[in-house]
C-alpha positions in Angstrom: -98.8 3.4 52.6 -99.9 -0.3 53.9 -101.1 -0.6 57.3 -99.8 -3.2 59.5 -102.6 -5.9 58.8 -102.5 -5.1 54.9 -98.5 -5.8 55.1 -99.8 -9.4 56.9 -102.0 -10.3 54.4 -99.4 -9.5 51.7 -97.0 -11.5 53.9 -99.8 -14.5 53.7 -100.5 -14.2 50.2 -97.1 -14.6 49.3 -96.2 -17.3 51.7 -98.9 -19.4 50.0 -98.0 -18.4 46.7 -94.5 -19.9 47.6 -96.0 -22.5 49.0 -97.5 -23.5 45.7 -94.6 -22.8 43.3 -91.5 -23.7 44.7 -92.4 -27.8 44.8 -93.3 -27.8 41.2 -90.3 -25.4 40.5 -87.9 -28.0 42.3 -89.5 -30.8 40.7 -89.3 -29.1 37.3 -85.5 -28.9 38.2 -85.3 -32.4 39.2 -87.2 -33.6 35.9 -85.0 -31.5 33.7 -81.7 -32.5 35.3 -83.1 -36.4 34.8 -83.5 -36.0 31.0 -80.3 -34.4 30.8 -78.5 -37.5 32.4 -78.4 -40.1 29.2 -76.6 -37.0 27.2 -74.4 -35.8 30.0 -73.4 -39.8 30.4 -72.9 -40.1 26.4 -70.5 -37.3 26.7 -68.3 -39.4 29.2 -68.2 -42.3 27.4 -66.8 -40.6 23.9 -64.5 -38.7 26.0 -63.2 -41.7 27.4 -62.8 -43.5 24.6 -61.6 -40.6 22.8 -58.6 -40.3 26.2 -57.9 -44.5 25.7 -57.9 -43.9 21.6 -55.1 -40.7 22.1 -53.5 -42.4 24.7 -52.3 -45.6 22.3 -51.5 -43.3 19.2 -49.3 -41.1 21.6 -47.3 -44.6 22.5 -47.7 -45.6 19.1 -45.7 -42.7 17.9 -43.5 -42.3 21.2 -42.6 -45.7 22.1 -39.8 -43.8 24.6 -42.0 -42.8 26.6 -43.8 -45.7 27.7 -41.4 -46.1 30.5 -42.2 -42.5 31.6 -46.1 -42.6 31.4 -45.9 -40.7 35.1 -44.4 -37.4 33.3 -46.5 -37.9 30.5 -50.0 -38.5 32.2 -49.2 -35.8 34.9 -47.7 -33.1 31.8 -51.5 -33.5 29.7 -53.2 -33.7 32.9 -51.4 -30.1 33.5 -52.3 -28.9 29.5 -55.5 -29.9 29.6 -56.4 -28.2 33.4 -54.8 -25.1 31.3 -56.9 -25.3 28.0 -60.7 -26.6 29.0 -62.9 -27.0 26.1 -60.3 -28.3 23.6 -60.7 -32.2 22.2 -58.5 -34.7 23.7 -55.8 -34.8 20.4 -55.5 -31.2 20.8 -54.5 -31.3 24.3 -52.1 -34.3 23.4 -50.5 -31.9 20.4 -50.4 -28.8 23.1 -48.6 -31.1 25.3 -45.9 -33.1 23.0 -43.0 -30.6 23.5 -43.6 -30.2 26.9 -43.3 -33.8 27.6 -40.6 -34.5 25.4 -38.8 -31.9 27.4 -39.6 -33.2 30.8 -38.7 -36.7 29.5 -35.3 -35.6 28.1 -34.7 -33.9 31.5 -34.9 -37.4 32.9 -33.3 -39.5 31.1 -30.1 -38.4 32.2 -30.8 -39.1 35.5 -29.1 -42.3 36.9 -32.0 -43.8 38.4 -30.5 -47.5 39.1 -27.7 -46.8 41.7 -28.6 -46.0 45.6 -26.4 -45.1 47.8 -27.0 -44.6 51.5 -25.4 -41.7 53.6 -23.2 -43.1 55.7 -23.2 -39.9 58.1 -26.8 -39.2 59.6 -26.1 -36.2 61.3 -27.1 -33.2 59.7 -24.1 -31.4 59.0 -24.1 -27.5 57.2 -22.4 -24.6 56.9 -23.3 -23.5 60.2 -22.7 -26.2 62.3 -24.4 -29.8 63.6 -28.2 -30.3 64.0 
């Protein structure tokens, strides 16, 4: 067993091994992450190009949908939160009938006429609000 000024001098000898290390160790970890930056930015621009590139063949082939590109964007945002890892034209496949549901949905929906309520009082079953 260590007597108290053994267990200080352990307590020194680590602190200046520490002392030592951990700067070179951070800076190792700053150098790596530095090189790693032109491939990690590479990767963003394919996938971006590969998103724009899906994005006109899905129009391309679904000219309908154009005017719903809220339901489609939010519906392969949706698939492709849901399946990380697969390419871009997967996700876009995964998410065809899903969108072409939604869409369908929709387009029944009389979107041109407003009318206004002509009664603003809350009325229910219940009574007035």
């Amino acid at each position: 067993m260590m007597n108290e000024a053994e267990k200080e001098e352990v307590k020194k000898i680590c602190k200046e091994v520490i002392a030592e290390v951990v700067p070179s160790m951070i800076e190792k970890g700053k150098e790596e992450t530095l090189l790693l930056l032109p491939e990690i930015i590479g990767n963003l621009y394919l996938d971006r190009a590969a998103r724009v590139k899906g994005a006109k063949e899905l129009y391309k082939d679904n000219p309908e949908w154009k005017n719903y590109q809220a339901i489609v964007k939010n519906t392969l945002e949706e698939t492709d939160s849901k399946n990380a890892g697969l390419t871009y034209m997967e996700i876009v496949e995964r998410a065809k009938p899903e969108i072409k549901r939604k869409v369908d949905l929709i387009k029944g929906l009389d979107m041109t006429r407003r009318e206004k309520p002509t009664d603003l009082r809350f009325k229910g079953d219940i009574g007035e609000i």
